[in-house]
C-alpha positions in Angstrom: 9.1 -67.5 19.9 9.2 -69.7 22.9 5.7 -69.0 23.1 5.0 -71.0 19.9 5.3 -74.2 22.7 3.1 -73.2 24.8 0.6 -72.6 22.0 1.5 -75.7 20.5 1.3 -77.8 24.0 -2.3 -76.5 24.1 -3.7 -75.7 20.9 -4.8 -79.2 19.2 -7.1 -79.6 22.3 -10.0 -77.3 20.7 -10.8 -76.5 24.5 -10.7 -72.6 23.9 -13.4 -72.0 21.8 -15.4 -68.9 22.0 -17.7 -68.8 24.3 -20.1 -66.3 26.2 -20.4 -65.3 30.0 -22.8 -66.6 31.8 -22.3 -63.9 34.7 -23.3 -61.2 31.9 -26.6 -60.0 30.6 -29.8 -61.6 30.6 -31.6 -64.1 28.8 -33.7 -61.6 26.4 -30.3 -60.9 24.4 -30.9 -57.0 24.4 -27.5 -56.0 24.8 -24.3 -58.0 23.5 -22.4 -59.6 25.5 -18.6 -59.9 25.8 -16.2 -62.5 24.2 -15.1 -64.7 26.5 -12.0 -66.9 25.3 -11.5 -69.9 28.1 -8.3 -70.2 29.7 -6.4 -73.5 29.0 -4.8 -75.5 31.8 -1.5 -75.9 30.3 -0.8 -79.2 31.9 -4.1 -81.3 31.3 -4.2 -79.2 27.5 -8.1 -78.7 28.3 -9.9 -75.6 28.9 -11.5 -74.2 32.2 -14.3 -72.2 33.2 -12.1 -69.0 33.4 -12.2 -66.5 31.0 -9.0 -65.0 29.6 -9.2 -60.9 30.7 -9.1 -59.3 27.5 -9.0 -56.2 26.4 -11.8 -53.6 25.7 -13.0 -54.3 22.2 -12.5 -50.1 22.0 -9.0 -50.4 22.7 -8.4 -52.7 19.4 -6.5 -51.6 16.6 -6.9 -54.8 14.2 -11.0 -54.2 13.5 -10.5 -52.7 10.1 -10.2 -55.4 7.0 -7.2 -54.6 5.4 -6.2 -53.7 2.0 -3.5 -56.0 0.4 -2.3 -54.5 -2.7 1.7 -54.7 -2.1 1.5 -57.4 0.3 5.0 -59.0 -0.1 6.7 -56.1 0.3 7.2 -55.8 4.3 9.0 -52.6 4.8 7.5 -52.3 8.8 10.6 -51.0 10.4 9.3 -52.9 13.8 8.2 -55.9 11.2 11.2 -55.7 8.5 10.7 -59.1 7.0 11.7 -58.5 3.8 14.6 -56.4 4.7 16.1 -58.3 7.3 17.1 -61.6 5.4 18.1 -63.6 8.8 18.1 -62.8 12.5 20.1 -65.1 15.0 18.5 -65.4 18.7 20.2 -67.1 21.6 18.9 -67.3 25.2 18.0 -70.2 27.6 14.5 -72.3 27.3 14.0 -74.9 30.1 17.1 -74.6 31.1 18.9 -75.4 28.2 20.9 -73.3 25.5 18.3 -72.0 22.6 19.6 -70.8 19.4 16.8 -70.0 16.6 17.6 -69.1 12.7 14.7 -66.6 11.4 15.6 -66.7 7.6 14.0 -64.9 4.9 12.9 -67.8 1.9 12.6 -67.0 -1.7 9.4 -66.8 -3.2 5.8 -66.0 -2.2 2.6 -68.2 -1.0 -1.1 -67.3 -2.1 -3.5 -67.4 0.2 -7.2 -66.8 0.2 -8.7 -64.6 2.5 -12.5 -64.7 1.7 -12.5 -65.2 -2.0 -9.5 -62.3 -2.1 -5.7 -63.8 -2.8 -3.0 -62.7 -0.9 0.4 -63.1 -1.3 2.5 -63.6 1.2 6.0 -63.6 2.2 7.7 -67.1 4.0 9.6 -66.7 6.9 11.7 -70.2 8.8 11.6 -70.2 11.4 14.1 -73.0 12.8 15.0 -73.4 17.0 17.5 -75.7 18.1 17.5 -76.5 22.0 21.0 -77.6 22.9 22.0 -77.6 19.4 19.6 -79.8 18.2 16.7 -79.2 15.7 13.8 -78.8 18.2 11.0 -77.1 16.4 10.0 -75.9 12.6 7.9 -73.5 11.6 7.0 -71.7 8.1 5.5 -68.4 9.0 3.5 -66.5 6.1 3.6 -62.5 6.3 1.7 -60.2 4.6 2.1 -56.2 4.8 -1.8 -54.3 4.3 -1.6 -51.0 2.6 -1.7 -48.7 5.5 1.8 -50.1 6.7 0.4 -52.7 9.2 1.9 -56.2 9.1 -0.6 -59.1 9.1 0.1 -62.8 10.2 -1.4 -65.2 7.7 -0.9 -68.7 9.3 2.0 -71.3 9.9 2.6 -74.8 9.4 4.4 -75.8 12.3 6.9 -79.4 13.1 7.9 -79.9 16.5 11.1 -82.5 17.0 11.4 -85.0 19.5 15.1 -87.1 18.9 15.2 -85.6 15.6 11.9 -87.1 13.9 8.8 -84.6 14.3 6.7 -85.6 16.9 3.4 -83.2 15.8 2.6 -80.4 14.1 0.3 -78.6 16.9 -0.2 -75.3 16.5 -0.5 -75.0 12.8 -2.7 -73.0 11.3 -4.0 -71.3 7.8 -6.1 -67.7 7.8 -8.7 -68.2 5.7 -9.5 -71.4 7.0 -8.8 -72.2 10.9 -9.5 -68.5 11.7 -9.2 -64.7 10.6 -5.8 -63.3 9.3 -4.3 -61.7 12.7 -2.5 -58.4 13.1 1.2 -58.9 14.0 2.3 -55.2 13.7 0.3 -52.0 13.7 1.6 -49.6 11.4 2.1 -47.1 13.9 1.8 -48.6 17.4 0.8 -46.1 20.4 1.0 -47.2 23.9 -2.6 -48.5 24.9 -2.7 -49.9 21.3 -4.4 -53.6 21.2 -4.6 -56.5 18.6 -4.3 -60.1 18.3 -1.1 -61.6 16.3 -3.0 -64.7 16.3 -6.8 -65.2 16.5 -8.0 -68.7 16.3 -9.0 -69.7 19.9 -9.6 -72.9 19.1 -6.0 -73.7 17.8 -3.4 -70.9 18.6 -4.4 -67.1 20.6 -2.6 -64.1 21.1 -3.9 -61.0 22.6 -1.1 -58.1 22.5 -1.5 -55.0 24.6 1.4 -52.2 23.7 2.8 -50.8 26.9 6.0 -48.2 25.7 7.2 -46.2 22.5 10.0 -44.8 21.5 12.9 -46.8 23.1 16.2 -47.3 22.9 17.3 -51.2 23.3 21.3 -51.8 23.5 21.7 -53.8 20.1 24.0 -56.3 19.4 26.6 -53.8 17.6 25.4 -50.1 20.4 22.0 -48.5 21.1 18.8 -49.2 19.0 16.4 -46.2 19.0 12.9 -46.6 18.3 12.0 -49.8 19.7 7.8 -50.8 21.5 7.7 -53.3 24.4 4.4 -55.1 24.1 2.7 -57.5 26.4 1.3 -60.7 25.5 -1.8 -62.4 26.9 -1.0 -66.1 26.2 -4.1 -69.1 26.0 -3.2 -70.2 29.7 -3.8 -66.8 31.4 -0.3 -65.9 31.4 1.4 -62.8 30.2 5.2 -62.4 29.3 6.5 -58.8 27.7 8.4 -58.4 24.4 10.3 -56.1 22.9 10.3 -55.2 19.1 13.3 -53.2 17.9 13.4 -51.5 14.1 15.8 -53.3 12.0 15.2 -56.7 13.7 11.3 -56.8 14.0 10.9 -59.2 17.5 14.1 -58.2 19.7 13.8 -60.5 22.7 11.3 -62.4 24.8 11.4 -63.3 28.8 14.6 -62.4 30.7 18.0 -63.7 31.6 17.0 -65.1 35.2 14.3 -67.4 33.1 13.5 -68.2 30.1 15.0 -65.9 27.2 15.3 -65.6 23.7 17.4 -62.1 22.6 18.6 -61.2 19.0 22.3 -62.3 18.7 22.7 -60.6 15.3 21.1 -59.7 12.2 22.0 -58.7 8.5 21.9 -57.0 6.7 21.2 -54.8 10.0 25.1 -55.9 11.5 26.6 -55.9 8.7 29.8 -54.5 8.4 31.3 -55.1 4.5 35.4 -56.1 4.6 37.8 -59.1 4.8 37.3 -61.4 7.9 39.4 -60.4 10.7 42.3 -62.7 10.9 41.4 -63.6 14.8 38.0 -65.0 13.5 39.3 -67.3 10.7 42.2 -68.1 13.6 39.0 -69.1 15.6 37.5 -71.0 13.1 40.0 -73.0 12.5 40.8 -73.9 16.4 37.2 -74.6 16.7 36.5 -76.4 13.5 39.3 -78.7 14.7 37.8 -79.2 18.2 34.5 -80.1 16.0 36.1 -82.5 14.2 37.8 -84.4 17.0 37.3 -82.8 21.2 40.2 -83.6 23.0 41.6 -81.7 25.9 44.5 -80.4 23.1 41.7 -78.9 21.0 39.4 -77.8 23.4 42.4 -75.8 24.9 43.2 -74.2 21.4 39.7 -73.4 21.1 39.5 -71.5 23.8 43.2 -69.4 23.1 41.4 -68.7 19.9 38.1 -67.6 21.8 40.3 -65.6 24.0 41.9 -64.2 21.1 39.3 -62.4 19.3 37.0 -61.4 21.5 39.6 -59.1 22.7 40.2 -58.0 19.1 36.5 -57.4 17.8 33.3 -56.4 18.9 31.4 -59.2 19.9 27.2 -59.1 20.9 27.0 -59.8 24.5 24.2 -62.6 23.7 27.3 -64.1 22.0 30.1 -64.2 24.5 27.9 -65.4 26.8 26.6 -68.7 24.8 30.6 -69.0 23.5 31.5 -69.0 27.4 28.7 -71.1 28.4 29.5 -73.8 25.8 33.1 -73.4 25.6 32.9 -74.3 29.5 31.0 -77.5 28.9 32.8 -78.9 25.9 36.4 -78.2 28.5 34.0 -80.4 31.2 33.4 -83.0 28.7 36.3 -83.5 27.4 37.8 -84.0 31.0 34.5 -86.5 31.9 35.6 -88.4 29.0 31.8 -87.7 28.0 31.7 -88.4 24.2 28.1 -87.6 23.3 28.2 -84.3 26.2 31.5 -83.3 23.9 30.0 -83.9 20.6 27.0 -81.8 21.6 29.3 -78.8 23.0 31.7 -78.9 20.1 28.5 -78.3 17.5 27.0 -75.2 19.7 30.9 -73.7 19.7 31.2 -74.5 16.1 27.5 -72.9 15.3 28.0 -69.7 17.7 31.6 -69.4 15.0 29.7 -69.6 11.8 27.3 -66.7 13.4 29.7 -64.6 14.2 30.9 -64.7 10.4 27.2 -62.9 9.4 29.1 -59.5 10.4 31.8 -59.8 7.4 30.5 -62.3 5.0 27.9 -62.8 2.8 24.4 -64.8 4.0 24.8 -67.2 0.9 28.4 -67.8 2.0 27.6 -68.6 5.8 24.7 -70.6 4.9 27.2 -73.0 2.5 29.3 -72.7 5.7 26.4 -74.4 7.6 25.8 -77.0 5.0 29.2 -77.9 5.5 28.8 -78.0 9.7 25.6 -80.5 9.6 27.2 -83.0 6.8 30.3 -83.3 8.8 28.4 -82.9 12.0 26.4 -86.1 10.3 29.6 -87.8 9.6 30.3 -87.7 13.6 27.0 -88.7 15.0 26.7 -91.5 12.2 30.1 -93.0 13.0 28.6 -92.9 17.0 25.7 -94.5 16.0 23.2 -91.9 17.2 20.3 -92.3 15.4 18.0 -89.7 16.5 21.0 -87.4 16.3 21.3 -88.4 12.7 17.7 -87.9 11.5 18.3 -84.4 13.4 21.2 -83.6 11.3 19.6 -84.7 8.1 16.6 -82.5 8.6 18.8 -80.1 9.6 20.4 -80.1 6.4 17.3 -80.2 4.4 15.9 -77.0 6.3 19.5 -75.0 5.7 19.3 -76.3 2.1 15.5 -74.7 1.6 17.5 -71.7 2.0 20.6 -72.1 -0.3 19.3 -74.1 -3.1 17.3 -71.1 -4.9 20.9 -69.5 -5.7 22.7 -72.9 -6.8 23.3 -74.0 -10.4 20.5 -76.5 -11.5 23.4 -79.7 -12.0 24.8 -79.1 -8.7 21.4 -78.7 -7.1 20.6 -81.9 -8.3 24.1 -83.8 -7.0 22.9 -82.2 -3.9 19.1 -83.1 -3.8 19.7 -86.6 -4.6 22.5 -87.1 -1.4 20.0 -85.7 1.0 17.8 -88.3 -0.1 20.0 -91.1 0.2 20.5 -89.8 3.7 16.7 -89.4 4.0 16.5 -93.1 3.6 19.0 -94.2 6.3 17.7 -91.6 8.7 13.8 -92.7 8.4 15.4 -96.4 8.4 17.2 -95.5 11.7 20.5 -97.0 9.5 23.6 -95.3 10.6 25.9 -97.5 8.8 24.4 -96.4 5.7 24.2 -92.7 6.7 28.2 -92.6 7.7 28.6 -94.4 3.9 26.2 -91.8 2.3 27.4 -88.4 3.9 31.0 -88.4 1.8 28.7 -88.0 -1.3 26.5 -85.2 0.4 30.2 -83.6 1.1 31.6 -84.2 -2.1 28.4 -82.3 -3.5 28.2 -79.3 -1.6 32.1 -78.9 -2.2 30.9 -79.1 -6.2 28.2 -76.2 -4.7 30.6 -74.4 -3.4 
C-alpha cells in the first residue's frame, strides 16, 4: 500500500524501460540475454545504469496466460476480494498516522486483454495521512481458473490539500503493459511473479519467502498466512505479509513505516447489539468532534478508558486511539484549533471502525457519511479550504460505496448536495460550503 507512493513518485518518468545488458553476451545474438529492468533514483524520478536483481526467469510462477472464465468471483483465501467487503489498516507513513479503507464496490469493469474480455472486480482503495484524504486508487481484480488472482490495472489520484495533485502511477493491462499476477493460487516458498509488470509506469517483482504461518489477528491467531518480499523500482525491498481472510495483512514495521490490518468483516465480525461502552464512547467522542474542549476531551478519554477495559479491542487500534486521544488532550491545552480539529476527526474515525465488529457495513458507512458532512460543517465554518475540498471528496468516495443500496429519490437529494458542495470546494468558497452542507445533512438523514 505505501508502496503505491513510491511507484507513483517514480513511475510517470518512463526511465525504467526494458532494457538489455551490455555486460552479457556478444554481439552475434546466439544466446538470449537477460531482462534487465533499470533501477530508478527515487529522488531525481530518472533511471540509472543499474539493473534491478531479478529473479531467475525459472523461478516464475506467472508465465502461463491464464484462463478467465469465473473471473469476478475471487475466492483466493490469501486474495479474498470478493469475500472480504472492507478491510481497515492503520500504521504510521512519514511519520504521520495512516489509516486506509479497502472497500469492496458493486459491480464489475470489462477489460480487454488481447482481443479477450475480462471482467473484473473494483476494489477502493482510499488512504488518509493524518486524517486527511491523501491518495485514491480504483484497483481492478480478476481471479484466472486455476485459483490464481490477477491484477488488471488501477486508476490512481494522489491528494495534495484536498485537490488531486496527479494521477501517477495509473495503469490499464491491456494497454500500458501485461495483466500481472497478484496471488498464486498455491504459493510455495521460492515461488516468484510480478503483481505489477509495466516497467515503464509501475513494477513489482515478488519473491515468496515463508508458508504456513500463523499471524496474531486483530480478534487471536491467523493460521495460514505467506510473507513475501517485494523488489520495488528503486532497488529496494520491504517484506509483506498476506493473511487468509484479509488478503494483504501488513507492510514495513512498527519502528518505520507500517501499515497493519486494524479489522476486517465480514472476517471480525461478531453479530449482536452494540456494547453499551461503545455507544457510551461514541457519544463522548462524537461530542469532542463536534466542539474539543478540555471538558470533552476529558470525557472522551473516561469513555476510551471505559471500553477498552470492557471489549476486545485490535492492538493496531488502542494504539492509534492512544496516540490521537493524546494529541487532541495537547491541543486542546495549546489552544491549537486546527491541531484539535484534526485529532478529534482521527478519534471520531478510529470510533466508527470499531463499530465494523457489531454492525452492519451499510450502517457504518451511513455513519461515515454523517462524520465528513459534519466534519465539513467544522472546517467550512474555520475557513479551511483545502480541508473542505478534502471532506467533499471524502464524501463523494464514501458515497461510491453506499449509493448502490439507497432508494433512487433519496439518492438523488443526495447526489445533487454533493454537487452544490462540489461547486464551493473547486471555487475554494467556504461561505458557500458551511451554507450548502445543512442540505447534504438534511439528505443523508432522509438516507438514513
Amino acid at each position: 500500500m505505501n508502496n503505491r507512493n513510491l511507484a507513483a513518485a517514480v513511475g510517470v518518468v518512463l526511465g525504467a524501460a526494458v532494457a538489455t545488458s551490455a555486460c552479457d553476451a556478444g554481439s552475434t545474438g546466439e544466446r538470449a540475454r537477460p531482462e534487465c529492468v533499470r533501477v530508478v533514483d527515487e529522488s531525481t524520478g530518472t533511471k540509472t545504469g543499474e539493473c534491478m536483481p531479478l529473479a531467475p526467469r525459472k523461478d516464475r510462477v506467472d508465465l502461463a496466460k491464464p484462463a478467465f472464465s469465473r473471473s469476478t468471483s475471487i475466492t483466493n483465501p490469501l486474495h479474498p476480494s470478493t469475500e472480504v467487503k472492507q478491510v481497515i489498516y492503520g500504521g504510521q507513513v512519514d511519520g504521520k498516522p495512516f489509516r486506509t479503507e479497502f472497500t469492496l464496490l458493486a459491480g464489475t469493469k470489462t477489460i480487454t486483454l488481447k482481443g479477450e474480455q475480462v471482467k473484473a472486480r473494483t476494489m477502493q482503495y482510499m488512504a488518509l495521512s493524518d486524517g486527511r484524504i491523501a491518495e485514491v486508487a480504483l484497483d481492478w481484480f480478476a481471479q484466472a481458473d486455476d485459483g490464481s488472482v490477477w491484477y488488471l490495472g488501477e486508476d490512481v489520484f494522489n491528494y495534495r490539500d484536498g485537490v488531486v495533485a496527479d494521477t501517477e502511477g495509473t495503469w490499464l493491462a491491456g494497454k500500458t503493459g501485461p495483466a500481472a499476477m497478484i496471488m498464486p493460487a498455491r504459493p510455495e516458498t521460492g515461488d516468484v511473479y510480478r503483481p505489477e509488470n509495466a516497467p515503464d509506469v509501475v513494477f513489482e517483482e515478488v519473491t515468496v519467502k515463508a508458508t504456513g504461518q500463523t499471524v496474531d489477528g486483530p480478534y487471536g491467531p491467523v493460521k495460514g498466512a505467506i510473507t513475501v518480499n517485494e523488489l520495488h523500482m528503486d532497488g529496494t525491498r520491504e517484506d509483506k505479509v498476506f493473511a487468509p481472510g484479509y488478503g494483504e495483512f501488513s507492510t514495513g514495521n512498527a519502528q518505520g513505516d507500517l501499515e497493519a490490518v486494524s479489522l476486517a468483516v465480514p472476517t471480525d465480525a461478531k453479530p449482536g447489539p452494540l456494547p453499551g461502552d461503545l455507544t457510551a464512547l461514541s457519544a463522548a467522542v462524537r461530542a469532542a468532534h463536534d466542539g474539543p474542549t478540555d471538558a470533552t476531551a476529558r470525557k472522551a478519554r473516561a469513555a476510551w478508558d471505559a471500553y477498552e477495559a470492557s471489549d476486545r479491542v485490535p492492538r493496531l487500534l488502542v494504539r492509534q486511539m492512544e496516540h490521537d486521544l493524546d494529541a487532541l488532550t495537547r491541543a486542546v491545552a495549546a489552544q491549537d484549533a486546527g491541531a484539535a480539529r484534526g485529532a478529534a476527526l482521527r478519534v471520531a474515525q478510529n470510533t466508527v471502525d470499531l463499530r465494523l465488529r457489531y454492525e452492519p457495513l451499510v450502517s457504518v458507512e451511513a455513519d461515515r457519511m454523517d462524520l465528513w458532512a459534519h466534519q465539513l460543517t467544522i472546517d467550512a465554518d474555520a475557513g479551511d479550504k483545502g480541508s473542505v475540498a478534502g471532506d467533499v471528496t471524502s464524501l463523494e468516495l464514501t458515497w461510491d460505496r453506499v449509493r448502490p443500496g439507497t432508494s433512487a429519490d433519496k439518492a438523488a437529494a443526495v447526489d445533487d448536495a454533493l454537487r452544490e458542495l462540489r461547486e464551493a470546494a473547486d471555487g475554494k468558497d467556504t461561505a458557500a460550503a458551511a451554507k450548502s452542507a445543512p442540505r447534504l445533512l438534511a439528505a443523508l438523514g432522509a438516507a438514513s
